[in-house]
C-alpha positions in Angstrom: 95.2 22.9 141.1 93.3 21.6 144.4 90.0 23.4 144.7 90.0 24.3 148.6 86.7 23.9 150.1 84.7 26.4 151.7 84.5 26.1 155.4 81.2 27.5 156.9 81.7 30.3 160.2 80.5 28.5 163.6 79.1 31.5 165.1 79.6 30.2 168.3 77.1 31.3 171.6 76.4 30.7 175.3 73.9 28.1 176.6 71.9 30.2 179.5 72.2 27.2 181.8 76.2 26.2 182.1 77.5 28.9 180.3 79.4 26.1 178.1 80.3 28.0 174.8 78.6 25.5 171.2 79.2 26.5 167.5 75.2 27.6 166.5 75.0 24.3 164.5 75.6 22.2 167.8 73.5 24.1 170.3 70.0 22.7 169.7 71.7 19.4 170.6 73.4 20.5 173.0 70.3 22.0 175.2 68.6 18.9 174.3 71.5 17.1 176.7 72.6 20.2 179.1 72.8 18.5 182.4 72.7 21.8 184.2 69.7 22.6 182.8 68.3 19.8 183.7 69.3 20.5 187.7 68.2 23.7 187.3 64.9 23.3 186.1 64.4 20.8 188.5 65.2 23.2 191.6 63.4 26.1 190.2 60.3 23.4 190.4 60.9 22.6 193.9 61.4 26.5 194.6 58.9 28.8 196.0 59.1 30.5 192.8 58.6 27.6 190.7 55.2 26.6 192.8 53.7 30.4 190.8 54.9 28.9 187.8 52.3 27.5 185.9 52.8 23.7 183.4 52.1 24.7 179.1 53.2 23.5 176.3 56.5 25.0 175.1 57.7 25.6 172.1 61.6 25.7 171.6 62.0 28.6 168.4 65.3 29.4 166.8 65.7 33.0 165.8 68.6 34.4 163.4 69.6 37.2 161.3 68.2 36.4 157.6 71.2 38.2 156.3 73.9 38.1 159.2 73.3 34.8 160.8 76.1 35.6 163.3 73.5 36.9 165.0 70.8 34.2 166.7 69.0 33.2 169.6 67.2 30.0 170.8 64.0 30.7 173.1 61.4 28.9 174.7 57.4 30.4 175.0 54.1 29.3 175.2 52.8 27.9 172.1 49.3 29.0 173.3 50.9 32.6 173.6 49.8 35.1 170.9 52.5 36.1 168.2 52.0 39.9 169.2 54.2 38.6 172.7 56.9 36.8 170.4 56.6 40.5 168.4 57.0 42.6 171.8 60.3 39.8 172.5 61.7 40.8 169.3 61.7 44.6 169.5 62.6 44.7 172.7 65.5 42.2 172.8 66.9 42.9 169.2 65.6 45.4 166.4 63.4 47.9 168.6 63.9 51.6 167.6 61.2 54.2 166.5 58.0 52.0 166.7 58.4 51.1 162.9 55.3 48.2 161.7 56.2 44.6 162.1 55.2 41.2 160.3 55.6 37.6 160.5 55.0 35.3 157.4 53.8 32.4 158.3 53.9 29.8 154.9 51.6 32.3 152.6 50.3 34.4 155.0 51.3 37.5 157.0 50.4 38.5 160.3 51.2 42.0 161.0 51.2 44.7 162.9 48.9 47.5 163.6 49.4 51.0 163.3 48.1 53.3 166.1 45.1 54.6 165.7 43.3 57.7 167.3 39.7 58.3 167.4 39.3 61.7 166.1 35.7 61.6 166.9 36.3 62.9 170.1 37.9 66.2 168.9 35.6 69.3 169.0 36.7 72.6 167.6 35.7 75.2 170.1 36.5 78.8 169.8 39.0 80.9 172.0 36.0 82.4 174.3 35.1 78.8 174.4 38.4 77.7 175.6 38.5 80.2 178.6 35.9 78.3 180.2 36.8 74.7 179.5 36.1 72.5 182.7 38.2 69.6 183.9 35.8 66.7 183.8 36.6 63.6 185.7 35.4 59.7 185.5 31.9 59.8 186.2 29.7 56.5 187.7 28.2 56.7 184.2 31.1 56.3 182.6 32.6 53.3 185.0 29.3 51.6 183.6 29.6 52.2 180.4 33.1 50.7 180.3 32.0 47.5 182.4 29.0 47.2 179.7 31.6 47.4 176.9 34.2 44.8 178.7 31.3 42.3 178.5 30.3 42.9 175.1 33.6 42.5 174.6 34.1 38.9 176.8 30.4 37.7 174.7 32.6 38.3 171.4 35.6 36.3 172.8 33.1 33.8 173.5 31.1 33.5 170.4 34.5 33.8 168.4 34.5 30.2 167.4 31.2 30.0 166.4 30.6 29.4 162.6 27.8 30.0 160.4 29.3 29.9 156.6 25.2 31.4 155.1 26.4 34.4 158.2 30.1 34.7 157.2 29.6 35.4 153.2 27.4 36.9 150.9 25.2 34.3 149.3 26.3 35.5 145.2 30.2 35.4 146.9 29.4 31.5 147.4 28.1 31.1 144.3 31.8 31.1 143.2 33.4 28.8 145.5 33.7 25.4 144.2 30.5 23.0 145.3 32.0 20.6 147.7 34.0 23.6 149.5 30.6 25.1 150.1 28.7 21.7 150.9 31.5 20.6 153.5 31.8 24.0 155.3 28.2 24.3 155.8 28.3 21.0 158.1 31.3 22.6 160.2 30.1 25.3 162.9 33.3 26.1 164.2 35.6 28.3 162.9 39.1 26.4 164.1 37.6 23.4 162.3 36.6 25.1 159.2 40.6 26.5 159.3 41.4 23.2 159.5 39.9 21.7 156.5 40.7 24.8 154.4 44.5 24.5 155.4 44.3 20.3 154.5 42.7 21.9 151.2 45.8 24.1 150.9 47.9 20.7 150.9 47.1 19.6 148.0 49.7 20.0 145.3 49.3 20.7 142.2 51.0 18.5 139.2 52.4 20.2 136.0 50.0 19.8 132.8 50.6 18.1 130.1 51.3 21.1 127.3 49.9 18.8 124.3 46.8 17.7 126.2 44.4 20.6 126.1 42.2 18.3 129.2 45.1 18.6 131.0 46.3 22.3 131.0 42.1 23.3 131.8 42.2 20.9 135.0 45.8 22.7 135.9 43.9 26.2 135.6 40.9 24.7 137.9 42.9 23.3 140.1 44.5 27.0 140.3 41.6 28.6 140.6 40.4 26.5 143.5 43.6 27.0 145.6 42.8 30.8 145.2 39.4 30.4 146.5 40.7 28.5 149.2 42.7 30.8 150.5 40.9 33.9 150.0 38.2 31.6 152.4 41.1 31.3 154.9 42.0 35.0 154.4 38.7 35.8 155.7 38.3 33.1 158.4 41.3 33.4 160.3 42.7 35.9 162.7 45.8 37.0 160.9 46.4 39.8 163.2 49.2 39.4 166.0 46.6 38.1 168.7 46.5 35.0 166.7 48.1 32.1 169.1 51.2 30.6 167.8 49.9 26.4 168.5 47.4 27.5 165.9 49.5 28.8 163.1 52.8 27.1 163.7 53.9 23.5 164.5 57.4 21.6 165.1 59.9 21.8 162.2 57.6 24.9 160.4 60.0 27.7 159.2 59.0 31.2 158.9 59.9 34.8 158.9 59.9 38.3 160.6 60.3 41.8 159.5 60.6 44.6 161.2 60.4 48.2 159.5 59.3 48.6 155.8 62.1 51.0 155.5 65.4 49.9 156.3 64.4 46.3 156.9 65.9 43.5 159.5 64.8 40.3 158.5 64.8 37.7 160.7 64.3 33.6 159.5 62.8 31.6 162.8 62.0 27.9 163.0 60.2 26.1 165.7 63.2 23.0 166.7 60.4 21.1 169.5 58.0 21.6 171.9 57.9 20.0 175.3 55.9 20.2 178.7 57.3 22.3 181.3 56.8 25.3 183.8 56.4 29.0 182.5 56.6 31.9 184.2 53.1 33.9 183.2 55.2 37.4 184.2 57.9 36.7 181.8 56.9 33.8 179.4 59.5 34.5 177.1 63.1 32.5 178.2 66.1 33.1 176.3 68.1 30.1 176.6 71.0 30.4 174.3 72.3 33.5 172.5 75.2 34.4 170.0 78.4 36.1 171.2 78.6 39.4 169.7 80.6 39.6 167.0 83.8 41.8 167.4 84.7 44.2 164.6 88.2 46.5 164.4 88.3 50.5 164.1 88.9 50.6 160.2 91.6 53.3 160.8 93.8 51.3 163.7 92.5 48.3 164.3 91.7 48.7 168.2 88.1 47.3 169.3 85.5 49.2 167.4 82.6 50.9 170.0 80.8 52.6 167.0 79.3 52.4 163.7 78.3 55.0 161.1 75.1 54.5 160.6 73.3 53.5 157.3 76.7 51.8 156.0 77.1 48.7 158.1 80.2 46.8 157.4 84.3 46.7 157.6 85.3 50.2 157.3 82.7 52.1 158.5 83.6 51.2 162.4 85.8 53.3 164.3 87.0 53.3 168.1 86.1 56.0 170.6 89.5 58.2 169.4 88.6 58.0 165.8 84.8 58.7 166.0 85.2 61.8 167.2 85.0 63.6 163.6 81.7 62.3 163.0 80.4 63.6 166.1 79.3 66.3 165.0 77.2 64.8 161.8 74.6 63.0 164.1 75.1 59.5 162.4 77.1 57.4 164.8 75.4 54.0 166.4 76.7 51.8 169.1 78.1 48.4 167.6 75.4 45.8 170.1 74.8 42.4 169.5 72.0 42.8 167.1 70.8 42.0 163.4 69.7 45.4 163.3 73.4 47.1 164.3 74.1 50.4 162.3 70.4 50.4 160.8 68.4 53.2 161.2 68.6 54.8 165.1 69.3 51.2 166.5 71.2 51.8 169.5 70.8 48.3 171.6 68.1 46.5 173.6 66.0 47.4 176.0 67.4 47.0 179.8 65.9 44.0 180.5 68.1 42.2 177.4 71.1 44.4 177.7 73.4 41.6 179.2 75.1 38.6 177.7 75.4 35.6 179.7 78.2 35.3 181.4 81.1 33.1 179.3 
């Protein structure tokens, strides 16, 4: 019997620039060679517009579904740009639906998302004769002052930010269980970037499998272990890993990591950054979408016209219907537009915001 082999699904999409349709496989290539994109660019430069737009490095990120890859997207951004704008991209282009939390992991590390917070130190409890006589109090010249005074103190900490004092950063009896030479070379570095640095060159270094029989062997394996933990605890507690941390610093070309949004019903996404280049961003609208998948197409499971709709929480052949056979689920609350989205059919998804509710044009 011939064993048949197992041909892979193109997924094919739309390159922004000529509208040429390229399996996913072949598009980074093929925007790497798009003529028209070339022309394009090249005009916008020339362009009134263009002249506002201001030269960065760019980096060219890959996005897909981690389990439906028929869903993907290749962008372009700033790599100086903070992940919390490559966050804000995400929600609003593909997954965004009731403000769930949000992380990236970046090789070991996650970078996440905040949840909001409300100062409840400015609630008094008055009583209801209280209330009766309750004034409406507007901004006061004090108040403008206080808020320029807390803008600088908040520009000195951007500022100092960099600065690094290791005797300042950690408890004296902590250091005293951080291997030697760690210690002795981070108290010659006084900035926090380079300290990162050298931590994350620490991280490198692998680790090779003991030798079971040699008892010399296993204890430097443990060590070894031990130090790796202590390095990264130190980088834990050095680095920004909140979204406002700047993607150059935390990513580079080729590096592969990962995205989810909502702890509930999950959408994982698996990004990569392809390349990064020179070239002219737009500091309104940084983030370019420059290829995109075409949206799947799935078949009422009761007559096999175009399905519209999806019944929520059970993604998948047989749970999408047209608009004639939806109807008795209407009542039940449940159905979801089918959109081009990883997160179709999950949770109370119902498509993109405006500004990424088109396709290209095919």
């Amino acid at each position: 019997m011939i064993e048949q082999t197992k041909v892979k699904p193109g997924y094919s999409g739309i390159c922004k620039f000529c509208r040429g349709e390229f399996d996913r496989a072949k598009m980074t290539q093929h925007l790497k060679n798009c003529k028209e994109r070339v022309r394009l660019e090249a005009e916008t430069a020339k362009s009134p517009k263009g002249k506002k737009f201001v030269r960065s490095k760019l980096f060219h990120i890959v996005l897909e579904g981690k389990y439906n890859p028929q869903y993907w997207m290749h962008i372009e951004m700033p790599a100086e740009a903070q992940l919390i704008l490559l966050d804000d991209f995400i929600r609003a282009a593909w997954v965004e639906c009731c403000d769930h939390l949000s992380s990236f992991q970046i090789g070991e590390f996650y970078y996440k998302s905040e949840p909001p917070s409300f100062d409840y130190s400015s609630i008094e409890i008055i009583g209801p004769d209280e209330a009766a006589s309750i004034e409406v109090k507007g901004t006061t010249s004090e108040d403008s002052e206080e808020e320029d005074e807390e803008d600088l103190e908040d520009s000195e900490e951007d500022e100092n930010y960099d600065k690094f004092d290791l005797e300042e950063e950690f408890d004296p009896i902590l250091l005293e269980t951080i291997p030697a030479d760690i210690v002795a070379k981070l108290q010659t570095i006084h900035s926090r970037d380079d300290a990162s640095k050298y931590l994350r060159e620490e991280l490198k270094v692998k680790i090779p499998a003991p030798n079971d029989k040699d008892r010399e062997s296993v204890m430097q394996y443990f060590q070894r272990h031990d130090r790796q933990r202590a390095v990264k605890f130190l980088i834990e507690m050095i680095e920004d890993h909140s979204l406002y941390a700047e993607l150059g610093k935390v990513l580079s070309v080729g590096q592969k990591f990962f995205y989810t949004y909502d702890f509930g019903s999950s959408t994982n996404l698996n990004l990569r950054i392809v390349s990064e280049r020179e070239g002219l961003v737009n500091p309104k609208d940084a983030v370019m979408v420059v290829a995109r998948n075409l949206a799947p197409e799935f078949k009422c499971s009761v007559c096999d016209a175009p399905a519209t709709l999806i019944f929520g929480g059970a993604w998948g052949d047989g749970n999408t219907y047209c608009k004639k056979h939806a109807k008795k689920y209407e009542g039940e609350g449940l159905l979801l537009p089918i959109v081009n989205s990883p997160r179709v059919g999950v949770c109370g998804y119902e498509g993109p915001g405006r500004k990424y509710a088109h396709e290209f044009d095919v």
